[in-house]
C-alpha positions as CSV (number, residue, x, y, z in Angstrom):
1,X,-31.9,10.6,-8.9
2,X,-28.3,10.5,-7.4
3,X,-26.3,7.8,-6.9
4,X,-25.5,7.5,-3.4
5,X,-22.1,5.5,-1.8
6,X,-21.3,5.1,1.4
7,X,-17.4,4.4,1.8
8,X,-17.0,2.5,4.6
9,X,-13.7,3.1,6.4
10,X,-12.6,0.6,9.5
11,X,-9.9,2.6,11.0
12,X,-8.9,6.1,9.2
13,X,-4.9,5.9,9.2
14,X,-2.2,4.4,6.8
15,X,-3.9,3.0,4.1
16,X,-7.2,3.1,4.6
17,X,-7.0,6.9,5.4
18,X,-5.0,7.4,1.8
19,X,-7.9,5.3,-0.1
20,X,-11.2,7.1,1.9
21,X,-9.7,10.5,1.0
22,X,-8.9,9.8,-2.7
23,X,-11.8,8.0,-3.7
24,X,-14.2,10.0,-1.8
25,X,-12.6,13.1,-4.4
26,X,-13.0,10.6,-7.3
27,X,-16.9,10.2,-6.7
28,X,-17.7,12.9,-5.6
29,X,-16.0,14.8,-8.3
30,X,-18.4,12.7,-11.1
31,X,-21.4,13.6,-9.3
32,X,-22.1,10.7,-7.1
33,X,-22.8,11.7,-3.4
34,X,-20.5,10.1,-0.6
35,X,-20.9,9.3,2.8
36,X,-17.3,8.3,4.5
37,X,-18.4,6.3,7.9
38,X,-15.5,6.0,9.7
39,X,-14.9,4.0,12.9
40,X,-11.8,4.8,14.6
41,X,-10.2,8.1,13.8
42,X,-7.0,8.5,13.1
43,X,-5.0,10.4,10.5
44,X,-3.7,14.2,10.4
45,X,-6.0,17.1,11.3
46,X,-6.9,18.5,7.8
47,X,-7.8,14.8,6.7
48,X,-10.1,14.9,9.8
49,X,-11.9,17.9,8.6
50,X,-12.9,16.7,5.6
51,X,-15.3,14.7,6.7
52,X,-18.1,14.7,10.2
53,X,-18.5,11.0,11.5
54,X,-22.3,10.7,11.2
55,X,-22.8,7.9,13.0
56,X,-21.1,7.0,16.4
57,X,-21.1,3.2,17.0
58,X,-21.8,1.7,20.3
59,X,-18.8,0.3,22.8
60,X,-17.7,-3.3,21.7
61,X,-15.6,-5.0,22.9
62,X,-12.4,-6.0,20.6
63,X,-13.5,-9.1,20.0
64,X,-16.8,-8.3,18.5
65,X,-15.5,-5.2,16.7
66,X,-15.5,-6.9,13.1
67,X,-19.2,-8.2,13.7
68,X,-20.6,-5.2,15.2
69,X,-19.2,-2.8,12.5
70,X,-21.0,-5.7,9.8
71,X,-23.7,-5.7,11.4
72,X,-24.4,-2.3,11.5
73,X,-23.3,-2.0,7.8
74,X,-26.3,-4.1,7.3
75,X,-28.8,-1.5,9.2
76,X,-27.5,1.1,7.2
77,X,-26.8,-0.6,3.5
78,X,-30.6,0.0,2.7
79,X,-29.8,3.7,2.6
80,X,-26.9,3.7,-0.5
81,X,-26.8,2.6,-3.8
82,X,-23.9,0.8,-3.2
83,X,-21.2,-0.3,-0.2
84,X,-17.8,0.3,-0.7
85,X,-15.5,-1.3,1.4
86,X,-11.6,0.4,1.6
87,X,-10.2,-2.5,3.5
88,X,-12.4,-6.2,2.9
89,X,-9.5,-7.8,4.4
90,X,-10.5,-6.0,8.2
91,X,-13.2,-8.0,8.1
92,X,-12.0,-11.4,6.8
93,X,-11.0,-13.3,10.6
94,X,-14.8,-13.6,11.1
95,X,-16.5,-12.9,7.7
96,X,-17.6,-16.5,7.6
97,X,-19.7,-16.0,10.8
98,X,-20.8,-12.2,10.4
99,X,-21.1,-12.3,6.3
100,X,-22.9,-15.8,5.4
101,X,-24.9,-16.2,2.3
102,X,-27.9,-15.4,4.0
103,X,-26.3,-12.2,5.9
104,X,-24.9,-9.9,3.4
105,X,-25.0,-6.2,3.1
106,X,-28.8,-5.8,1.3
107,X,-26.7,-3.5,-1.1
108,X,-24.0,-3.5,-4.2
109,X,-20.9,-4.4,-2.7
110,X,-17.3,-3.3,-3.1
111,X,-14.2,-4.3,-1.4
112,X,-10.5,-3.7,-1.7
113,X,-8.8,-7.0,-1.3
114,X,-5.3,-5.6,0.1
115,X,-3.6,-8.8,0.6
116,X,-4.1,-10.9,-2.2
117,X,-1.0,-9.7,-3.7
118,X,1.1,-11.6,-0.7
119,X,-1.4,-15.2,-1.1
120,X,-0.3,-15.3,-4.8
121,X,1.2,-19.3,-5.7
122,X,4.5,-20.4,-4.4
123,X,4.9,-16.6,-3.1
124,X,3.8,-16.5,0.9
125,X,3.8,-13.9,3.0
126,X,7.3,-12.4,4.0
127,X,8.4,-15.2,1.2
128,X,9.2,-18.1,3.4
129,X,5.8,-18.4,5.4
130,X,3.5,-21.1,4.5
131,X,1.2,-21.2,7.8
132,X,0.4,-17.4,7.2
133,X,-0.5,-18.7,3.5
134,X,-2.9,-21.4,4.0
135,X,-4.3,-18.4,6.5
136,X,-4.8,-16.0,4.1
137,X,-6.4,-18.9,1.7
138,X,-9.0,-19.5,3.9
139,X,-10.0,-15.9,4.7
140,X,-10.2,-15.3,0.7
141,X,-13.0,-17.7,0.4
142,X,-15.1,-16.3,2.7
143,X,-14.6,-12.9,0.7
144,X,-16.2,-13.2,-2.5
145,X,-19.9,-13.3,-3.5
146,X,-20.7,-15.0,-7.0
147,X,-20.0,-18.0,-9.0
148,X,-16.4,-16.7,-9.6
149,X,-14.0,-19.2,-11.0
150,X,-13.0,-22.1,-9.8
151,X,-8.5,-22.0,-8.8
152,X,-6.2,-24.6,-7.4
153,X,-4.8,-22.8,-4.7
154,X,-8.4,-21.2,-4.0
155,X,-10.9,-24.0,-4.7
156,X,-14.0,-22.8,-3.0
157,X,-14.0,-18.9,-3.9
158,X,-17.6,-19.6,-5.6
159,X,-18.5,-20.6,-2.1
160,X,-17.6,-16.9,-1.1
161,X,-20.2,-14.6,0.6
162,X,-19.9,-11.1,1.4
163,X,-18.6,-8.9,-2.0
164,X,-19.8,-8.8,-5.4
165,X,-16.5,-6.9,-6.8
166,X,-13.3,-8.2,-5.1
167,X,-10.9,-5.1,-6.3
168,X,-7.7,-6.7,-6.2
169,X,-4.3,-4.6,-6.3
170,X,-2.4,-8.4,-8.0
171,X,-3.2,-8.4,-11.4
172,X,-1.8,-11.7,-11.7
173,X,-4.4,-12.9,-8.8
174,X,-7.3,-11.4,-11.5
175,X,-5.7,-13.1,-14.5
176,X,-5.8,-16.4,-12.7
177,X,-9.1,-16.1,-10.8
178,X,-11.5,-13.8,-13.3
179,X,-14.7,-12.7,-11.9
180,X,-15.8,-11.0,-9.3
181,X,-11.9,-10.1,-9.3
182,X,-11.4,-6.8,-10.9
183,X,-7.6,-4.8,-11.0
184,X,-7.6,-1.8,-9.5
185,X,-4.3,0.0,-9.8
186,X,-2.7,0.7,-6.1
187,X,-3.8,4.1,-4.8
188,X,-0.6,5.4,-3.1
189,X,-1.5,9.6,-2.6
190,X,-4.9,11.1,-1.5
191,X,-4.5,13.5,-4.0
192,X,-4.3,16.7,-1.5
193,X,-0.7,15.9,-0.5
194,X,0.0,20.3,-0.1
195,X,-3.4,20.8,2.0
196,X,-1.3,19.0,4.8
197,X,2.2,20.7,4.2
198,X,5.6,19.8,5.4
199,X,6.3,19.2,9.1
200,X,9.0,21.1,10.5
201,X,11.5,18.7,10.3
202,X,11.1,17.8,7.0
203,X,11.4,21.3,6.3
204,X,14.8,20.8,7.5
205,X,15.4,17.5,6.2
206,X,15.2,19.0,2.5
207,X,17.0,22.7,3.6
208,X,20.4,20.2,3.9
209,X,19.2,18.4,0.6
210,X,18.7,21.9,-1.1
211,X,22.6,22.0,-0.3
212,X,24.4,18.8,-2.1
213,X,24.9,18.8,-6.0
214,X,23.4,17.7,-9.0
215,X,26.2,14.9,-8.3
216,X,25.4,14.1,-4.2
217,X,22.3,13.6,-5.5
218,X,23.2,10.1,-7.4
219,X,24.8,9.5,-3.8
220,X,20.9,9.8,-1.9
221,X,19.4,6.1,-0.4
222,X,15.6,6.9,0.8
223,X,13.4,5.2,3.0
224,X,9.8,5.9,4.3
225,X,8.0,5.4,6.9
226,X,8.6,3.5,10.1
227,X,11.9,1.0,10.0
228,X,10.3,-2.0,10.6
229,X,11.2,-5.6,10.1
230,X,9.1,-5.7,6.9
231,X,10.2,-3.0,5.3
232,X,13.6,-4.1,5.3
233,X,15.0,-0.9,7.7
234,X,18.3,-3.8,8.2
235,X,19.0,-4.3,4.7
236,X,18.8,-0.3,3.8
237,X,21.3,0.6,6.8
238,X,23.2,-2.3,5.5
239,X,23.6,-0.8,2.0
240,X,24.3,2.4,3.0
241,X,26.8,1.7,5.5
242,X,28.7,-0.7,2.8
243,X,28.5,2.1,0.4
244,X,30.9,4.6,2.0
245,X,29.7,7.2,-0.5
246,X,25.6,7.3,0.1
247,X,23.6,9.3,2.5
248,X,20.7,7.6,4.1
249,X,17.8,9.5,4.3
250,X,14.8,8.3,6.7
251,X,11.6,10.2,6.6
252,X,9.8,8.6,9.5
253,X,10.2,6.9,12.7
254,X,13.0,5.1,13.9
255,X,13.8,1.4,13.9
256,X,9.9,-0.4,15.6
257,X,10.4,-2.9,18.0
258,X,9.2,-5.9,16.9
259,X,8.9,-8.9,18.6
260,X,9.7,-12.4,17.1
261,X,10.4,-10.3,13.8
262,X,14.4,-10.8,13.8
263,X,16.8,-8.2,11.8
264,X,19.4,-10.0,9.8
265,X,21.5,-6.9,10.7
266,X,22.2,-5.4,13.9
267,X,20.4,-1.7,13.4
268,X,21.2,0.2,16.1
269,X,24.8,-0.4,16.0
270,X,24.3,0.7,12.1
271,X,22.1,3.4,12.9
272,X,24.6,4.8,15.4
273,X,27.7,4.7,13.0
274,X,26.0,6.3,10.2
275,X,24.8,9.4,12.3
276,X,28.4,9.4,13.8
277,X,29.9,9.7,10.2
278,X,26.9,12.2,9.1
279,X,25.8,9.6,6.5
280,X,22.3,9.1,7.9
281,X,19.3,12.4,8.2
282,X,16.3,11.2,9.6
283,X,12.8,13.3,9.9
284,X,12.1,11.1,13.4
285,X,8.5,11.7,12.6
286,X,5.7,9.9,11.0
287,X,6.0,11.0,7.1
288,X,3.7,13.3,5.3
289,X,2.0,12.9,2.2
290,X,3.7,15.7,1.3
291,X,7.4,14.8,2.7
292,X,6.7,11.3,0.5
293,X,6.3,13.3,-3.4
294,X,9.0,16.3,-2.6
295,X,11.3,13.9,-1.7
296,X,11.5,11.9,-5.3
297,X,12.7,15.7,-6.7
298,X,16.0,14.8,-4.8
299,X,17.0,11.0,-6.1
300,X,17.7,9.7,-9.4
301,X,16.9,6.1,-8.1
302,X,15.2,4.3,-5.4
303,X,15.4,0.7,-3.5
304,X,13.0,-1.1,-2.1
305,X,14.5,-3.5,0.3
306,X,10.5,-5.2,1.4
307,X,10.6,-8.6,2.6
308,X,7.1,-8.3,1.8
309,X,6.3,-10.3,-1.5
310,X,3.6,-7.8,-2.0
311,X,2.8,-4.3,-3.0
312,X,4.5,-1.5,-2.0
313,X,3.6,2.6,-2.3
314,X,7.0,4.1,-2.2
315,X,7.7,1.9,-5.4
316,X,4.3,3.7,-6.8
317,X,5.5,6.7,-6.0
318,X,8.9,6.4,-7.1
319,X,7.8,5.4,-10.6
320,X,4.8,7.9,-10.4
321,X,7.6,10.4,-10.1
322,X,9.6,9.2,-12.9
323,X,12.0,7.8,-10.6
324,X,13.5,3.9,-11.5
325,X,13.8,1.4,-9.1
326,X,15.7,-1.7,-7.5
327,X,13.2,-3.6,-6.4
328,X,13.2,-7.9,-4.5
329,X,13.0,-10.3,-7.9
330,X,10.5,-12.2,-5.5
331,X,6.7,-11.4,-5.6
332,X,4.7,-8.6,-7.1
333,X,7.3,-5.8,-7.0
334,X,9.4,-7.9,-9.2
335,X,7.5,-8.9,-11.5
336,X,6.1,-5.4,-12.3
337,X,9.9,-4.3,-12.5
338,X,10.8,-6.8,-15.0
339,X,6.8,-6.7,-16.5
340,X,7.2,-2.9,-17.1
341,X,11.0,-2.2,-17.5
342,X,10.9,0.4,-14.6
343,X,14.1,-0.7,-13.1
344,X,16.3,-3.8,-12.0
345,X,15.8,-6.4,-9.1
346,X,17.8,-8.5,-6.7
347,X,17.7,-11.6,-4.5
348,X,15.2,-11.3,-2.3
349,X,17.4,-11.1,1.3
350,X,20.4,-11.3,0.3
351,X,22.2,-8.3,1.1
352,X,25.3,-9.2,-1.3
353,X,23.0,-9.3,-4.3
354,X,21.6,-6.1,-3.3
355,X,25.1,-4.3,-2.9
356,X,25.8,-6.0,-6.3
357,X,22.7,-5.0,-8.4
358,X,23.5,-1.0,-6.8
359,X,26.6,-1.2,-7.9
360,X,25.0,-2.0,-11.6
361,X,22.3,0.3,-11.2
362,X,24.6,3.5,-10.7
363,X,25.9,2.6,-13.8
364,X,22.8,2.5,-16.1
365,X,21.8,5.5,-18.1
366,X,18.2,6.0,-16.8
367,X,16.9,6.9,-20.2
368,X,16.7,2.7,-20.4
369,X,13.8,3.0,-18.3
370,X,11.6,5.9,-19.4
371,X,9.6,3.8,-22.3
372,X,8.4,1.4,-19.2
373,X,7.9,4.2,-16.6
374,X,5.5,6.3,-19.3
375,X,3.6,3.2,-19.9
376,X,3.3,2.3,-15.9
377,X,2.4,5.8,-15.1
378,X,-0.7,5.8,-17.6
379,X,-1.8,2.3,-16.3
380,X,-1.6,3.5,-12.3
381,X,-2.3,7.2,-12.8
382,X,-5.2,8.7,-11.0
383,X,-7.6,8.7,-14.6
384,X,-7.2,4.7,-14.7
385,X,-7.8,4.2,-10.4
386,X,-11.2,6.8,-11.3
387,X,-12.6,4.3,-14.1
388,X,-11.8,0.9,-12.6
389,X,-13.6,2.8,-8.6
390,X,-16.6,4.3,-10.5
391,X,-17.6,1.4,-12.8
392,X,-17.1,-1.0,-10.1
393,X,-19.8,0.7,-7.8
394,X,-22.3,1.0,-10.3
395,X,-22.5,-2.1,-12.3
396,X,-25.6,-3.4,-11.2
């Protein structure tokens, strides 16, 4: 008889979109038959025809969007061998109410935990945030069906409800907490990145990279994705603009407006000099899949300047692309830096440490950092993401 999953998939853009499309591949590519029920569509249009929504939900209103999707999880469970959840986390805010003891999904359950990797001790949210810690705390316990094991900072997890394997991207988070916590190695490419292809301007973008020499090359800064306070757009115009011999290169939107999220840097008065002086190429579009892997062919290193004390899938991809990095010294991109050898760190925001720790990393022969980037790539490669995904659904 075959095993049937049914991937559940809240909203299908950014990561949720990246995890649907992989791990719908990875089942369905050992047999197992998949249903992707997606709510809100987003996403390119190739990624949309992968897949038919089968099942249109009713209008809700936003505040009884998390409740209404659960509850009609729970009509459906009874169908599939097992529930697999892309993003647990959307449904934390009200889990408590919409996931009790007596109200979970009547089937094997598996969730990715997303954010675990930013509630980790003495390492908040954005680094310096407790309220958003003692937030994220709370939401955690009403996560996690099973005994589990019993934590300081997360003393009632056993009291959890809704999932019977918590896949958690913090291994550090599993070490500590043990079961129903499993590591699952963070998925940053669907796997189809050329099915989507290159968008015009990135076509362009890497025509003028085609142009600079082996040398320019050591000279290239990148950033992905939308400059946002988070990501740390200040601190990479910063660098680049203090280093009067790189070229920025932004694939993705400009700087996002973000209220109450203050730059340390003024970034349009950056932004605007380095175009002036031809030291900043930007796509101005959202990135491809595609755009994200070509563009590793043109660097020798990378920075990640994330306030985030979290995960992050440019660093993935770097590595994955046998590219070292500068990562913060803070949270779970430093320690895998220093755990694996892939690369150097710096002060978490503090843009002189980060020109510093550039200036050293220029220096280093990048040979120093293949041992640790073979063994990262083996432990995060697609064979090792497979395993940890398909065991999960099916032990029961």
């Amino acid at each position: 008889m075959t095993f049937r999953v049914l991937i559940d998939v809240p909203v299908f853009e950014g990561h949720q979109q990246i995890y649907a499309v992989f791990l719908s591949s990875v089942f369905r590519a050992r047999g197992i038959e998949v249903e992707l029920d997606v709510g809100e569509v987003g996403g390119s249009d190739w990624e949309k025809a992968l897949f038919t929504p089968s099942h249109e939900l009713p209008q809700i209103t936003e505040s009884s969007t998390v409740c209404g999707r659960w509850a009609y999880l729970k009509r459906r469970a009874t169908e599939f061998d097992a529930i697999f959840l892309v993003d647990a986390d959307w449904y934390s805010n009200e889990i408590g109410v919409c996931a009790s003891r007596d109200d979970a999904l009547p089937a094997h359950t598996v969730g990715v935990v997303t954010r675990t990797c930013e509630w980790f001790p003495g390492e908040p949210f954005y680094f310096n945030d407790q309220a958003l810690l003692q937030r994220s705390v709370s939401k955690i316990r009403r996560l996690v069906r099973g005994p589990g094991k019993v934590h300081a900072w997360l003393d009632a997890v056993q009291q959890g409800k809704a999932l019977d394997v918590a896949l958690c991207k913090d291994e550090r988070v599993v070490a500590a907490m043990g079961a129903p916590f499993v590591w699952m190695p963070d998925i940053a490419f669907t796997g189809k990145p050329d099915e989507g292809g290159l968008l015009v301007e990135e076509q362009s973008l890497f025509s003028t990279l085609d142009g600079f020499s082996e040398g320019e090359r050591d000279c290239i800064l990148l950033f992905f994705g939308t400059g946002t306070w988070y990501k740390g757009y200040d601190y990479f115009l910063k660098l680049a603009s203090d280093e009067r011999n790189l070229v920025a290169v932004h694939i993705g939107l400009p700087e996002l407006a973000e209220p109450g999220k203050n730059m340390h840097f003024d970034t349009p008065a950056l932004r605007k000099s380095l175009r002036a002086e031809g030291r900043l190429l930007e796509t101005g579009r959202f990135a491809s899949e595609a755009a994200s892997k070509k563009a590793f062919d043109y660097v020798r290193r990378f920075v990640s300047c994330h306030r985030l004390s979290g995960t992050s899938g440019t660093v993935i991809q770097s590595i994955m692309s046998g590219v070292p990095v500068l990562t913060p010294s803070k949270g779970l991109l430093g320690y895998r830096t220093r755990e694996y050898g892939i690369g150097r760190t710096y002060r978490a925001l503090d843009s002189h440490s980060l020109h510093h720790a550039w200036k050293r990393f220029v220096l280093d022969d990048m040979s120093l950092f293949r041992s640790g980037i073979d063994r990262f790539q083996i432990d995060f490669g697609a064979d090792a993401i497979a395993a940890v995904t398909t065991v999960s659904i099916m032990r029961h």
